[in-house]
Structure formats: C-alpha cells, structure tokens
N, C-alpha and C positions, 0 to 999 in steps of 0.2 A: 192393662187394657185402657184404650183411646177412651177418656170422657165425649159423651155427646151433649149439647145442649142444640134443642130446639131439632135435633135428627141432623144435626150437621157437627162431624168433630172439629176440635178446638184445636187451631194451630200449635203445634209446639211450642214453648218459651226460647228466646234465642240466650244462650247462652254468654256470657257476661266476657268472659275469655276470646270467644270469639268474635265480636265488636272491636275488642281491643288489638287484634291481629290485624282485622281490616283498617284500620286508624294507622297502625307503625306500617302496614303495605304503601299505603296512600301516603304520608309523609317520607318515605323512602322513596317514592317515586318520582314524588316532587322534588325533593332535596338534590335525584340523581337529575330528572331534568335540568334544574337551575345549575346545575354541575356545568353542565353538556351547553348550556347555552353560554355559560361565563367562559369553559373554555374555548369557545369559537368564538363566542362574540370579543372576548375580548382583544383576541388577535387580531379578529378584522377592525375591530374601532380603531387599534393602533395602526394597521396597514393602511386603514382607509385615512387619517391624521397625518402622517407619513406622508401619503398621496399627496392630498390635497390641502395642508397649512399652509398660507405662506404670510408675507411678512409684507408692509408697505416701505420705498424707498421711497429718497429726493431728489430731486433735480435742483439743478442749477440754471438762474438767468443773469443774462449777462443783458442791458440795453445797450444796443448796437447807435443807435439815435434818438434823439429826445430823452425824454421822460415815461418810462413805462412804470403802468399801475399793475399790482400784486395785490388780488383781493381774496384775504382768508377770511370764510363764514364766520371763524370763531374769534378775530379781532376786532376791537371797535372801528379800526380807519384801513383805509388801503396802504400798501406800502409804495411808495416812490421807488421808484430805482432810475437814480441820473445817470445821463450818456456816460458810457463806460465802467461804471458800476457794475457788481455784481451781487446776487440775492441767494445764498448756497442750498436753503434751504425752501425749497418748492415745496410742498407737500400735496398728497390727495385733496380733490378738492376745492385749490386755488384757480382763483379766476385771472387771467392775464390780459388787460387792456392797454392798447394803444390806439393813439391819437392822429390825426392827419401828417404830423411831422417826428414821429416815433415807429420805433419797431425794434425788436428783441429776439434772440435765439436763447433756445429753452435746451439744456444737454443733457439727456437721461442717463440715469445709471448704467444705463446699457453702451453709452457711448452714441445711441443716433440722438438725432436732434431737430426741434420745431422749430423753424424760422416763421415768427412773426412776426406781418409787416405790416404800413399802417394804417389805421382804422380797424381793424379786428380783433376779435374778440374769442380767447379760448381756454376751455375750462380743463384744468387734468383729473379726470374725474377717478385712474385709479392707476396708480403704478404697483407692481406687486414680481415678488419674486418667491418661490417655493421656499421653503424655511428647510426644507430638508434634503442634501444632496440626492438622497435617492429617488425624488419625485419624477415623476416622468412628466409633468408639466410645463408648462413653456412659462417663459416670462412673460407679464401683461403687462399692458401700454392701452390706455381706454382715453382719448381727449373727445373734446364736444367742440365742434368750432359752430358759435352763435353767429359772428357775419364773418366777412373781409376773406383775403388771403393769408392761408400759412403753406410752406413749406417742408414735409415729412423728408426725411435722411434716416433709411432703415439701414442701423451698423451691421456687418457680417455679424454672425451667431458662432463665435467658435465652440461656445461649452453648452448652451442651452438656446433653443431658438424661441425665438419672439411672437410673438399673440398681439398685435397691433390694428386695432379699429377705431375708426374714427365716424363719430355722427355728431349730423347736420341736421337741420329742420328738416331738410328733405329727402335724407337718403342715409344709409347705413354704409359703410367704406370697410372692410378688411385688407389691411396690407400686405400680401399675402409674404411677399420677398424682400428679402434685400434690396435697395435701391431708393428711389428719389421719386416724391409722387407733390402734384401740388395739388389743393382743396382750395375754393374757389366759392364765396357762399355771398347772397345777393338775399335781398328781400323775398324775391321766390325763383333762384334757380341756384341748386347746386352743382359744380363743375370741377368734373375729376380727372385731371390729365396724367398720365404716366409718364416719367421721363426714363427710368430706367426701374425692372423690377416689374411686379403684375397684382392687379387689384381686381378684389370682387366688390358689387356696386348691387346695392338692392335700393329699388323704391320703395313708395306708402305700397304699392303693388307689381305683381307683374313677379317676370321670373330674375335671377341674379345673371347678371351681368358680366363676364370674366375681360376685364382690359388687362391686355399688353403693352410691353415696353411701346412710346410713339405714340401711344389711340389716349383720346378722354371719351367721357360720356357727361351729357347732362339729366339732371334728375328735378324738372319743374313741381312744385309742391303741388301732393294729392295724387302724383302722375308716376308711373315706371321708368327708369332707368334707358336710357337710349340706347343702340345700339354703338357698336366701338365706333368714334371718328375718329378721322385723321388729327393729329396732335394740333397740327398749325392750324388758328380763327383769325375770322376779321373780327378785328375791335371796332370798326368804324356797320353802322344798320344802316341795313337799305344801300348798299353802292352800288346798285345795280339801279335804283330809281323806282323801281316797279311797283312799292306804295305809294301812289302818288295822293295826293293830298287838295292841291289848285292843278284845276284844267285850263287855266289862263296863265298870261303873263304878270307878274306881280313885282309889287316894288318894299314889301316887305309886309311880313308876317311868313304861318307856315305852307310849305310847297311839297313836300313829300315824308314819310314817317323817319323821322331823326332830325330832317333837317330844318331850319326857318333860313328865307330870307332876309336880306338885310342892303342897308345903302349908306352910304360913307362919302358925305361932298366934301368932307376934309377944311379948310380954312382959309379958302382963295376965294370965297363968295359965290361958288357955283348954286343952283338951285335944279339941275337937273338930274335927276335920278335916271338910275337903270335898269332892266325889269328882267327877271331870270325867269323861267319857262321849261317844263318837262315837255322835249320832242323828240318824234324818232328821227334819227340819220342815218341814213347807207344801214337802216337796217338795227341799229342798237338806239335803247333808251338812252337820251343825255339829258343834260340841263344846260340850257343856251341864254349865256347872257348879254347881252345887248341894250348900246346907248346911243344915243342921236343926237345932233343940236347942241352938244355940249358949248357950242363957242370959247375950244380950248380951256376950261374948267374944268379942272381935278373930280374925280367921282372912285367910287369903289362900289361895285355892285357885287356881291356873293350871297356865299349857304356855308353856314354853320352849324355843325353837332357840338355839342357838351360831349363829350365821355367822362373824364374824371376817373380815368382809368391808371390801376398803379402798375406800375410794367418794369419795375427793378426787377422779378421774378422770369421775366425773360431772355430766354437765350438770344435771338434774335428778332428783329423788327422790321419785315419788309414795307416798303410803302409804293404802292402800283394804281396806276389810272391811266386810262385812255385821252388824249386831247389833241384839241381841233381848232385852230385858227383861222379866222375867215377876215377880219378887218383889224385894223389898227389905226389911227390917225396919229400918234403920239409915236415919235421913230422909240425904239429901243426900249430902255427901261427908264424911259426920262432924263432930265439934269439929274436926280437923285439919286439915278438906278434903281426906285424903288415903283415902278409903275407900269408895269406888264401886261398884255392883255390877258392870261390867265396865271395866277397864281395860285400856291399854297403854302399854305402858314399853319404848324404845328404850335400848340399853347402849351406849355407843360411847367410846372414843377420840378426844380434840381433840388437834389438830396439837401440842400442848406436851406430850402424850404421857400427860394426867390421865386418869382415868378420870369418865366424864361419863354425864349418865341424862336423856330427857326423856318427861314422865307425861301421857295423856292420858284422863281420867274420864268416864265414862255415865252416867246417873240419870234416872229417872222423877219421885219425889215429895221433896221437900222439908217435910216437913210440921211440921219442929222449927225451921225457919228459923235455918240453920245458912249460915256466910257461904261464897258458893262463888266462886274467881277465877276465871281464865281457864282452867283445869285443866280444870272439868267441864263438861260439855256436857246440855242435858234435851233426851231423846226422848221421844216418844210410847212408853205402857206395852205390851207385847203386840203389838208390828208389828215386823219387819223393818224396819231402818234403814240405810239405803247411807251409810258414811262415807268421803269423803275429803279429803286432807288434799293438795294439789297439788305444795305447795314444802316438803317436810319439811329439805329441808337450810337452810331460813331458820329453822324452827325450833331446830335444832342449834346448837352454838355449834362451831363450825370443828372438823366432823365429819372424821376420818380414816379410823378404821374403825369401823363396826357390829359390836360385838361378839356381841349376844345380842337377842333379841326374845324379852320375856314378853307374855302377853294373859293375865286374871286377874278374877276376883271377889273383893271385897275389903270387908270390913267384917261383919255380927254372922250373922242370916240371910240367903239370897241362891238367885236361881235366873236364868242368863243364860244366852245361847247367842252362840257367834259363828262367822262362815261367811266363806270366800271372802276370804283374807286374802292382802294382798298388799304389798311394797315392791316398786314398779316404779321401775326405774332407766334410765336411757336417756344 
C-alpha cells in the first residue's frame, strides 16, 4: 500500500532501467536523423559544387598602338606592353590603361574581345568558367569601364553561352547576345550603342532598358536609362544655334553653347575684324558673319567647338550643314585658293598621333579667274544651300580624333550665314 505523507501519496521511484531506455531512444534518434541529413545533404552539397564551382581564366592583350598599361593590384609597378607586343596573361582584376596615342584589344578565352581605345580605362573584374562540364551555368565576362571608349565583340557560344556585363559609373550593361556593342563613358554620361546583337541598360534608377541591334541609350549619372535612339549622333552641340549665348554682334569670345567666336587678320597688316551674330533667315536660326572696310586685308572671322572626340570606332561620318552666300569682294578662293567666304575646317588627329586639318570652300563669283581645286565648291548667290558630305572619314587621312571644328568667312570683304550644322556619326 501507497505511503502517505502529509495526506498526499508519494510518487513512485522511477526506475533506473527505465531512464536508460529513454537515453539509447534519444541517441538513436539522433544518430538516425544525422543519418538522413548526411545522406541528403550530402548529395546536395556535391550537386550544388557541381552546379556552381568554377575556375578563373586569362586573357590576352595585344597593344594595337602606343604603349598600354597592365595594372595588377598584386604587383609593385604596372606592366608596359609596347606597340605589338603581347601580355598572355590577363588575369581577374587587371586594370588596362591607355593614353591619348595608345589603345589595345583584350581576347578572352571565349574568343570575343575588348577593344580599347585611347584615353580609357578598364578593369576585368572577373572571367570565370564552370569547373564542371555538367554545370548548367554560363560563362562570365564582368568588366568596369572607368572612362573612354571600348569596344565589346560577343563570339558565338557554340558549347556554353556567355553571361557578359559591363558597368559604368553610371549604368549597369548586360550583353545579352552575340554581336558587337560600343560603351561610351564621359565624366557624366554613359553611352550605349548597339551595332549588332541586344543589350539591357539599367540606371542609378528607373526601369531596364532592352536596346536592339542600331538603337543606343544614354544613362546621365544619378538619372535612368533613356529610351532606345537611333544609332547615328551628332558629335558637333548646339548646330541648330538655339543655345544662344550673345544677342549681339561680336568679334570674339562666346556666342552660343559649344561655340566661341574668333578673328584671324593673318599677316598682311589688316586691323579690321569681323563680327559673327545668331539671326533668323527665311525662317531658320543661323550665324551670320560679316566684314566691312576691309581695304582689301586678309581677315578670317568664325566659330569654333573643341570636341576632342575619338572616332576610329566609327563606321561612318557624315558631315551636313546648311549655307548661304550673300557678298563676297575677294573673286574666288583667292591667289592661294585658301580664302572663301565660308568655310570649314576639321582639326583632328591621325593614328601616328600628327596633328592634321581638312578644308572645305564656298563661293559664288569668280570673277578674277583665280585657279580653284577641289577645296572650293560654287553655289548659287543668295539661296540656301544643303551641303553634305557622306563619307568624311574617306576624306581624313586615318582620322583618330576630331579635335576641333571651325566654320568661318575668310578673305577681304564678306557676308555669309550657316545653319544646321552637323557630324553625324553612326
């Protein structure tokens, strides 16, 4: 019979046997779980390693021009690589710098390839290949371009396709396909043109952006992704005139956003300047330049942009403007043939790093029968004249960069106008 203490009986003693049964239950059940989890997990850590290991490759540079710099984090100095040289081994990492008068192609293991070219800056921040043929992962390709132009060439994928993005200060680039894409990076805009193949384009905000073969977008820092444009820009701001700047006539400083004025008495003792002036005519903005009193003295009156733009990366280079002759005193293009009432003169850079110029002349009358080459061109006096010129890089002699664009009147007295000025590039 149950002992009582206190009017309440006294639990039973548990049994010493039975303690020891709950103990091997509970290590048996742990033992079975850690089973059941090593043989699942283990499979998966191996499927999932499988999946996702892969391996870093190298690339190779070749410098195309100049001197390109090769900078690895983990060496004391940068590596040189002279004109025609090559560097086999790229690695994750490496930062590639060229110079105003350099530029290099980069060739990945996969066969495409980075052309850069000069002044730019870019980093390869990861090449990687699955370590295991059964991965179903693609190959990566990760570069950072800090400034300038480069060049993307995505190779077909016959065995594994390609994972290729590129970022910029201002935009993130997935290359989606196969094909040919140029990156385009400025202090603050990045520009992403398609030539063949299709790209997604995200900004600091905003939705993604999908470009086709022909379209770019630009991506202004802190700003969203543009809408697709057409492939072909002007290089040349403002050739429509419509920033204007001076609401007078002036004889030098700035007149509209890009351009300044300027005056050129040349070396025959003139002392009479020209004065150029944003007006409307028959309806379009121009800039009208005009001189007087010359007393037969050499003068040059224009407007000049800087660009300093590289344009080896283009296919073609139109160059279009509107122009309008109203006076001339000086028959022709002078004794020198060099003295038109409006010209233009492109500034640029040949791949050998010269500095190089090519002149194009306007005129109405001839009347001293002075000899004219291919320089000048005759229009009609007093009309509007649509000029273009299709292939200006056949005209160039192995054009690198556009340095400068003048447009100008040029010889004794002179009254011209020009409108609607354009280097379209594509």
């Amino acid at each position: 019979m149950a002992e009582f203490a206190g009017g309440v009986p006294a639990a039973p003693a548990e049994s010493p046997s039975t303690g020891r049964e709950q103990l091997a239950w509970a290590i048996l059940l742990t033992a079975f779980a850690i089973f059941c989890a090593l043989a699942v997990g283990i499979p998966l850590a191996a499927r999932w390693y499988v999946h996702n290991a892969t391996r870093p490759q190298l690339a190779t540079l070749t410098s195309t021009l100049g001197t390109t710099l090769v900078v690895d984090p983990s060496a004391p100095n940068p590596f040189a690589v002279a004109e025609g040289a090559r560097k086999p081994d790229v690695r994750e990492q490496n930062r590639i710098e060229t110079d105003a008068n350099s530029s290099a192609v980069v060739r990945l293991f996969d066969e495409s390839t980075i052309t850069v070219f000069p002044n730019s800056e870019v980093t390869v921040e990861r090449m990687r290949t699955p370590r295991f043929r059964r991965s179903p992962l693609p190959n990566e390709i990760v570069i950072r371009v800090g400034r300038g132009n480069v060049r993307v060439n995505i190779a077909p994928s016959f065995a594994r396709p390609l994972r290729m993005v590129v970022y910029t200060p201002h935009a993130t680039v997935e290359l989606v396909e196969e094909g040919s894409y140029s990156v385009e990076v400025s202090n603050d805009l990045t520009q992403i043109s398609v030539r063949a193949g299709r790209a997604q384009v995200t900004g600091a905000v905003g939705a993604t952006v999908s470009l086709p073969a022909g379209r770019r977008s630009q991506v202004k820092l802190g700003q969203e992704a543009s809408p697709p444009l057409p492939a072909a820009q002007n290089l040349i701001v403002n050739g429509d005139f419509r920033t204007a700047i001076s609401a007078v006539p002036i004889t030098q400083g700035p007149l509209a956003e890009g351009w300044v004025v300027y005056n050129d008495q040349g070396g025959d003792g003139g002392n009479v300047d020209g004065t150029a002036e944003i007006v409307v005519d028959e309806g379009r903005r121009a800039v009208r330049f005009y001189r007087t009193g010359s007393r037969n003295n050499h003068g040059e009156t224009g407007i000049r942009q800087t660009l300093n733009k590289y344009v080896g990366d283009y296919q073609r280079i139109k160059l279009r403007l509107d122009v309008k002759l109203k006076y001339q005193s000086l028959s022709g293009g002078g004794q020198l043939n060099s003295e038109f009432p409006l010209m233009v003169r492109i500034n640029y850079k040949d791949v050998y790093g010269n500095d190089n110029h090519w002149v194009v002349g306007f005129y109405y009358q001839n009347e001293a029968g002075f000899f004219i080459n291919e320089t000048g061109n005759r229009i009609p006096r007093d009309t509007w004249f649509p000029v273009e010129i299709p292939d200006l890089q056949a005209q160039l002699q192995n054009p690198l960069i556009i340095t400068s664009v003048q447009i100008y009147a040029s010889g004794w007295d002179y009254e011209s106008l020009v409108s609607e000025v354009g280097l379209i590039a594509e």
